[in-house]
C-alpha positions as CSV (number, residue, x, y, z in Angstrom):
1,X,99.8,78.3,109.7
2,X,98.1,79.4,106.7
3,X,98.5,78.8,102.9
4,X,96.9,80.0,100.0
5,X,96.7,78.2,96.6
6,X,95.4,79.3,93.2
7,X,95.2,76.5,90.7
8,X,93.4,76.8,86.9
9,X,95.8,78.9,85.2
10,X,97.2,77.6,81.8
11,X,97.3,78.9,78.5
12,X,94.3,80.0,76.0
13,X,93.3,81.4,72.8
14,X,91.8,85.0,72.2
15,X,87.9,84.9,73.4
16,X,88.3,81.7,75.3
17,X,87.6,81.3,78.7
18,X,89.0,80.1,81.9
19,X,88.4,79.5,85.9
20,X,90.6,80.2,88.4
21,X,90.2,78.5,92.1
22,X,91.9,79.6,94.9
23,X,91.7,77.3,98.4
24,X,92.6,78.6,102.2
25,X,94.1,76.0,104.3
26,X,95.5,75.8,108.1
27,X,93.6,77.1,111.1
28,X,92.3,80.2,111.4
29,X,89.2,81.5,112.9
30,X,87.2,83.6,109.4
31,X,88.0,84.9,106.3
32,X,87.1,88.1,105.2
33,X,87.2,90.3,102.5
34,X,89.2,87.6,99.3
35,X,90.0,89.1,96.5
36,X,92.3,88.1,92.7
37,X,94.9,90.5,91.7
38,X,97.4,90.0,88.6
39,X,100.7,91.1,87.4
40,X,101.5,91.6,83.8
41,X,104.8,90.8,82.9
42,X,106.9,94.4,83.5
43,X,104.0,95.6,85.1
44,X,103.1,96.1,89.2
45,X,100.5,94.1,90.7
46,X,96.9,95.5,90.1
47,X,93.6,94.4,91.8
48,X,91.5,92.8,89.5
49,X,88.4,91.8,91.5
50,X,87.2,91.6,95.1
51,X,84.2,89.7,97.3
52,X,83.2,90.5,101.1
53,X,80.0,89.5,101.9
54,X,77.5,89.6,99.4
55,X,79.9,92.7,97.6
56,X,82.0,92.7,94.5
57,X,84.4,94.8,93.2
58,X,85.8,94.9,89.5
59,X,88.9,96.6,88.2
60,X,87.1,98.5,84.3
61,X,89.6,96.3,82.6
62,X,87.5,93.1,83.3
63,X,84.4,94.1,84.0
64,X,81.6,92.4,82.1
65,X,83.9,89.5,81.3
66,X,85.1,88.0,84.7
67,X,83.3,86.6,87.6
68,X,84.4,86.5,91.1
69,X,82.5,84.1,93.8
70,X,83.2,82.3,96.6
71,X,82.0,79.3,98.6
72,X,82.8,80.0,102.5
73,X,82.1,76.4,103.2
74,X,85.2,75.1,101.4
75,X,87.0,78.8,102.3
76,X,87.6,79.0,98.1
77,X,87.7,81.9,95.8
78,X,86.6,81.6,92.4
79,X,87.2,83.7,89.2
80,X,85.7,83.2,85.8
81,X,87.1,84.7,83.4
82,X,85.6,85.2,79.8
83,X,86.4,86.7,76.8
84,X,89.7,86.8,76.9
85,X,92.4,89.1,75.7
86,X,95.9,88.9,75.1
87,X,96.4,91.9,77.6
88,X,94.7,89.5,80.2
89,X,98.0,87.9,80.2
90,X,99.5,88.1,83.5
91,X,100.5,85.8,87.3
92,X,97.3,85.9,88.9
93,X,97.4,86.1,92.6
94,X,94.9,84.8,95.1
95,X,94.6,87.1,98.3
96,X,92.7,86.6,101.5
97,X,92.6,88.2,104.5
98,X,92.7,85.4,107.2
99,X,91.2,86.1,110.9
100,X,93.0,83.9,113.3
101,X,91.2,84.9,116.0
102,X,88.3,87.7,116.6
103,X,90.5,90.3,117.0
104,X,93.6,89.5,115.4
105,X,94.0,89.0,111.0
106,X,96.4,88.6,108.4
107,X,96.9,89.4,104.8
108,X,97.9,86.2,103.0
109,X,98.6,85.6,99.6
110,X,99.1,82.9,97.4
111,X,102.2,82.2,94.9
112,X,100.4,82.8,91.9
113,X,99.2,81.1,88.9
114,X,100.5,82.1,85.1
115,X,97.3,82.4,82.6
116,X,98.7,83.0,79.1
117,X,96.5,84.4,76.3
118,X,97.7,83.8,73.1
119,X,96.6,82.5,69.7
């Protein structure tokens, strides 16, 4: 079985920064491509940044101002986030897609963590 959990998410003032974390746990064989996505409040899910290999991927709403990065050897996802605006509000989701064997994967997500931007 696998889980996924974000942790780092709390509240912070306009410009202020923050770090996300996101851990993989369980067995399973790789992990691919692991990426952050978040959902404004009223709003659908939208994909916020991406890592696979050496590649990243940025939605234009944060580019410039959040990081992503990861460290395969603890299987964790890491996003920086900096300058932060009140529209940066949102549940931030960790997602990972999980190999649990050479040929067979799975998209797994974790439950979210709230990051509140407010003065």
């Amino acid at each position: 079985q696998v889980q996924v959990a974000e942790s780092g998410g709390g509240l912070v003032q306009p410009g202020g920064s923050l770090s996300l974390s996101c851990v993989v746990s369980g067995r399973f064989f790789s992990l691919g491509e692991m990426g952050w996505y978040r959902r404004p409040t009223g709003k659908q899910r939208e994909m916020i940044a991406s890592i696979n290999g050496g590649r990243t991927n940025y939605a234009d709403s944060v580019k410039d101002r959040f990081t992503i990065s990861r460290d395969n050897a603890k299987s964790t996802v890491y996003l920086q986030m900096n300058n932060l605006k009140p529209e940066d509000t949102a549940v931030y989701f960790c997602n990972a897609v999980v190999w649990t064997s050479k040929d067979s994967g799975l998209d797994a997500w974790g439950q979210g963590t709230l990051v509140t931007v407010s003065s």
